[in-house]
C-alpha positions, 0 to 999 in steps of 0.5 A: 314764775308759776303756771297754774290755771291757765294765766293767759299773763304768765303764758305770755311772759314765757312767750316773749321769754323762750321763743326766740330762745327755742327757735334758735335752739331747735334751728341748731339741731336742725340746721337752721330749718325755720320753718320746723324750729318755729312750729316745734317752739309754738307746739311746745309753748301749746303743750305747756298751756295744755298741761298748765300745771309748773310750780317753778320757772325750772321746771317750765323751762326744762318742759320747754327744752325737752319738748322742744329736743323731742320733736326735733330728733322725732322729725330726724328720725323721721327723715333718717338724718340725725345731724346732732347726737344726745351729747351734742345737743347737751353740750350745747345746753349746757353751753347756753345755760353758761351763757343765760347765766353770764348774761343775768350776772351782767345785766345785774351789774 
């Protein structure tokens, strides 16, 4: 998947792909704070249509993730409650990617 001129089609296939992934990621780092995890997901998914420029679904997802990490340890800080360290929240996408990956192995069979 590629991302360049502003394809409002591809934009709406990310959506439907990483919402509810991103959701349910930052609601991890924030301790299931819906409200946040919801906003943080659509200003990501807002960023990455403003920058409009990814040659590869890698680097579209790594956007996501990261602009989605950053906004969440920008509000603990905030809030002077950092609940997760960098480690955790690795460890954690590690432990995601391992399940995308099992998943896709799956629903290939």
């Amino acid at each position: 998947m590629i991302l360049k001129n502003k394809d409002a089609q591809v934009l709406k296939a990310i959506h439907l792909k990483y919402k509810k992934r991103l959701v349910f990621f930052t609601n991890k780092i924030l301790n299931n704070n819906d409200e946040w995890a919801d906003s943080f997901a659509g200003e990501a998914l807002m960023k990455l249509w403003n920058i409009c420029d990814f040659n590869s679904e890698a680097e579209i997802k790594d956007f996501l993730y990261r602009t989605v990490r950053n906004s969440c340890v920008a509000y603990n800080n905030r809030n002077n409650e950092i609940r997760f360290t960098d480690q955790e929240i690795q460890e954690f996408f590690m432990t995601a990617e391992i399940l995308s990956e099992f998943n896709q192995k799956e629903n290939s069979k």
